[in-house]
C-alpha positions in Angstrom: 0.0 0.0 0.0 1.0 3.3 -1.0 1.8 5.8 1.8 0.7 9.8 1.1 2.4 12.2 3.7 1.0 15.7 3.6 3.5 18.3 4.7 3.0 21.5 6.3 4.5 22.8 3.0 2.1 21.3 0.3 -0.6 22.5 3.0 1.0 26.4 1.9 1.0 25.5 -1.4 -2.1 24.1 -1.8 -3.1 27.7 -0.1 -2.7 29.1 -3.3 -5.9 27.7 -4.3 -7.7 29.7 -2.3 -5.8 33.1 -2.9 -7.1 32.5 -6.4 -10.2 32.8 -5.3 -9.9 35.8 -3.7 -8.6 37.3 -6.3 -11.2 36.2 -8.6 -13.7 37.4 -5.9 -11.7 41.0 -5.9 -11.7 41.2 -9.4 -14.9 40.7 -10.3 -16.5 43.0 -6.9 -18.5 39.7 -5.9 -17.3 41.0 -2.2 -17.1 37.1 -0.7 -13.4 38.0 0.2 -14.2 38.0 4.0 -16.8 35.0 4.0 -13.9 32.8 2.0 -11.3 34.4 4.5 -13.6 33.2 7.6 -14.6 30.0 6.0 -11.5 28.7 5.4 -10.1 29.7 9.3 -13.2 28.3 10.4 -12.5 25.1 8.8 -9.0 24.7 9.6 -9.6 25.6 13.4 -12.6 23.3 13.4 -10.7 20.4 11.7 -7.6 20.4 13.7 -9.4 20.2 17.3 -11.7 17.5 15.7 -8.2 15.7 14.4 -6.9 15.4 18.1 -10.3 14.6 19.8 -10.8 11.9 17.3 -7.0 10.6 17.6 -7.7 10.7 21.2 -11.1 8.7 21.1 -9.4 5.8 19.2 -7.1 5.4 20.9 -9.3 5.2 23.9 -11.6 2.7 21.8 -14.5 3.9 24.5 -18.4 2.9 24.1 -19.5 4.8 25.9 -17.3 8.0 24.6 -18.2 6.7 20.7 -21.8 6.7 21.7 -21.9 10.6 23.3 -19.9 11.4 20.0 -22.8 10.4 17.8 -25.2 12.2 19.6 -22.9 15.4 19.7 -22.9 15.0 16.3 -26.8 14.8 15.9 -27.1 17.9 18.3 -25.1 19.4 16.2 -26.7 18.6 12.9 -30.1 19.3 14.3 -29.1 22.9 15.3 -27.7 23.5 11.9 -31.1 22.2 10.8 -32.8 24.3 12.8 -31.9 27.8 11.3 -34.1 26.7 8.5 -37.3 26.4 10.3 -38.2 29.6 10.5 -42.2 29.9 12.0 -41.9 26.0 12.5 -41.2 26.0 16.7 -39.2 23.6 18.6 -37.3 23.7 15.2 -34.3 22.1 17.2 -36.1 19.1 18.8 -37.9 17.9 15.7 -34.4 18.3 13.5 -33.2 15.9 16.5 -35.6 14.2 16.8 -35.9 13.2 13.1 -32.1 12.9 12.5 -30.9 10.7 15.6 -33.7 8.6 14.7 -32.1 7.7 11.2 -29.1 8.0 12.0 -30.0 5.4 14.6 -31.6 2.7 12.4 -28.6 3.2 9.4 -26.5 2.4 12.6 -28.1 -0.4 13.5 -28.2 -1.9 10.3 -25.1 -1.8 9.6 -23.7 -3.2 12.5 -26.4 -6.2 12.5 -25.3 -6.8 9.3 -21.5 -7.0 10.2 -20.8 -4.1 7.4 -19.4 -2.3 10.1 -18.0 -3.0 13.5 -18.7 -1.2 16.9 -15.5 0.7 17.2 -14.9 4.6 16.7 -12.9 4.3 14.0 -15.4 2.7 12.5 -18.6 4.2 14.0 -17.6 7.8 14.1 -17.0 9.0 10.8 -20.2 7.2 9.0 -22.3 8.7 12.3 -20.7 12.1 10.8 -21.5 11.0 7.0 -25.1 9.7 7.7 -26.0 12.8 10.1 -24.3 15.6 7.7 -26.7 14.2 5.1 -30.1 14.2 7.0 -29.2 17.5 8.3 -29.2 19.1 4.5 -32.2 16.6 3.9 -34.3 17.9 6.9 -33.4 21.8 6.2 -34.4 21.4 2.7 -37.7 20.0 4.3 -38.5 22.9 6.3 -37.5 25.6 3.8 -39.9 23.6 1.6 -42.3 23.5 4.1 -42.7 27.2 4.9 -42.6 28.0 1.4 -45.2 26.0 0.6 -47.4 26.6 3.2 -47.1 30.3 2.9 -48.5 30.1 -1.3 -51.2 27.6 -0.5 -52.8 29.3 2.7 -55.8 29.9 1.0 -56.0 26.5 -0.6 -55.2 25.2 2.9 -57.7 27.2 5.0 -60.3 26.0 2.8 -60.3 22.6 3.2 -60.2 23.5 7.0 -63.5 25.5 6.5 -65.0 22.2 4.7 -64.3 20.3 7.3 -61.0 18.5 6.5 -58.3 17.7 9.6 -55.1 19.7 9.2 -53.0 16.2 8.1 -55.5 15.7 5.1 -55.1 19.3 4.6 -51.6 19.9 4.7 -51.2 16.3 2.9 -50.1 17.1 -0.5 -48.0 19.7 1.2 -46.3 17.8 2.9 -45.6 15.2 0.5 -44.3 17.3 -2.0 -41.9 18.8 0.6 -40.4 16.0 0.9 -39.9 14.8 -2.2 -38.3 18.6 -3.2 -36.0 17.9 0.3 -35.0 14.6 -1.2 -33.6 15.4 -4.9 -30.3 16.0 -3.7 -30.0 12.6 -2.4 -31.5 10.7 -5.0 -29.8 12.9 -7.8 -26.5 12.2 -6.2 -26.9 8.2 -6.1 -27.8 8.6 -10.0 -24.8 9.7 -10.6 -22.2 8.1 -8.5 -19.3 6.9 -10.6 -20.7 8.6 -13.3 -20.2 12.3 -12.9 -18.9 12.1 -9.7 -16.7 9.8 -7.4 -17.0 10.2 -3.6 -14.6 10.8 -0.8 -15.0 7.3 0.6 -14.3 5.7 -2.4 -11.5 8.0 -4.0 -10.1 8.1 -0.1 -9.9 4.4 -0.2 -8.6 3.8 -3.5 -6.3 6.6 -3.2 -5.2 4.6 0.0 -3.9 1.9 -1.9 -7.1 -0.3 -1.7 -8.8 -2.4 -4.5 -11.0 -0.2 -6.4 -13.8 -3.1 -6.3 -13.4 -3.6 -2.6 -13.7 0.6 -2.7 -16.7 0.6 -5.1 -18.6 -1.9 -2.0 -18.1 0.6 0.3 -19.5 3.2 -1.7 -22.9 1.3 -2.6 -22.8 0.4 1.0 -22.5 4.4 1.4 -25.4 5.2 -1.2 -27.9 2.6 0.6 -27.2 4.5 3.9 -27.6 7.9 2.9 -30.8 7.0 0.8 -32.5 5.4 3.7 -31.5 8.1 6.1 -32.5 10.9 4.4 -36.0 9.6 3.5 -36.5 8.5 6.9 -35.6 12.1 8.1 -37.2 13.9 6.2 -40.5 11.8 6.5 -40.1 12.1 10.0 -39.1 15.9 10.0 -41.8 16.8 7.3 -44.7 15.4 9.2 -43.7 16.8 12.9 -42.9 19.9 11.7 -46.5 20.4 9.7 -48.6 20.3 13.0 -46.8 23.0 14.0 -47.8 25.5 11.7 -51.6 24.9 13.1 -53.0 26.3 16.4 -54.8 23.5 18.8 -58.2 25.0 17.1 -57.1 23.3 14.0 -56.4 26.8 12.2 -53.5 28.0 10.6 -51.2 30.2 12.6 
């Protein structure tokens, strides 16, 4: 197996990547020089303490510790969510809610199936991959949402008036909320391999390992992150519906 040493110095150079940017960003007055200037601290800082808590927590090989690490990662995931809800309340405890919950089951699965083993090396990093996607899944879902329910009050508070319940009501809604939440998702398992190949597999087989062993992975991969982000979102979409009705039944 190949062995890939990043230096400090092809860190610099690879720097120069983003300078371009800046420049391109300066040149054309698109003024992002200060977001791509705090984004890229913000990801160095971020991925530098998350480098030596994760070395630590290996090396520990804790259950308990690799547990509380996937739920910090679901908190975390459900507050990013949560700046998306907008007028849906308790934004935060239905993004949890409906994220933990499939991040949960694609754990589960997995490790009943022996695809992956109970270990943090292991555990950890598809908690992160499984969570990162329900999180865009589920804020898709509530921009959708509040969108949605904003153009078709009308349509909605007439069907109360006739008599419907607010879930026949907001049905349609709803559905097609989800559906729009999960086109990202399903776009991106069309074209896996295709147009695209992911950082599992081009990690692996840039690692040295047998691109069809890699390819397994990455199907493995795709079948998670389908499953979890329609069970999110389902999850998400239909919580987060009641709340945009009163306990009269009447739009808020």
């Amino acid at each position: 197996m190949n062995q890939h040493n990043i230096t400090n110095e092809s860190l610099a150079l690879a720097l120069v990547l983003v300078v371009i940017a800046l420049l391109v960003s300066g040149k054309e007055r698109l003024g992002l020089e200060k977001d791509i200037i705090w984004s890229v601290a913000r990801a160095i800082v971020q991925l530098v303490i998350v480098g030596y808590v994760l070395k630590y927590i290996f090396d520990l090989n804790n259950r308990w510790l690799t547990v509380l690490m996937v739920l910090f990662i679901c908190v975390n995931a459900a507050l990013n969510a949560k700046k998306r809800s907008r007028a849906i309340d308790r934004g935060f405890v239905i993004s949890f809610i409906a994220i933990t919950s499939g991040t949960t089951l694609t754990l589960t699965i997995l490790l009943l199936s022996g695809a992956i083993e109970f270990m943090p090396m292991q555990v950890i990093p598809i908690s992160g991959m499984i969570a990162g996607n329900a999180m865009v899944a589920v804020g898709l879902c509530f921009s959708n949402l509040n969108q949605r329910f904003s153009d078709n009050r009308q349509k909605v508070e007439e069907m109360l008036s006739l008599g419907a319940s607010a879930r026949l009501a907001s049905a349609s809604i709803v559905r097609d909320s989800i559906r729009a939440a999960m086109i990202p998702t399903v776009d991106a398992a069309k074209t896996v391999g295709l147009v695209s190949l992911p950082g599992m597999m081009s990690g692996l087989i840039f690692a040295g390992i047998d691109p069809v062993q890699a390819i397994k992975y990455q199907i493995m991969v795709t079948f998670m992150l389908l499953g979890t982000a329609s069970l999110s979102t389902i999850v998400a979409g239909y919580l987060a519906a009641r709340r945009f009705y009163t306990a009269r039944v009447q739009l808020k």
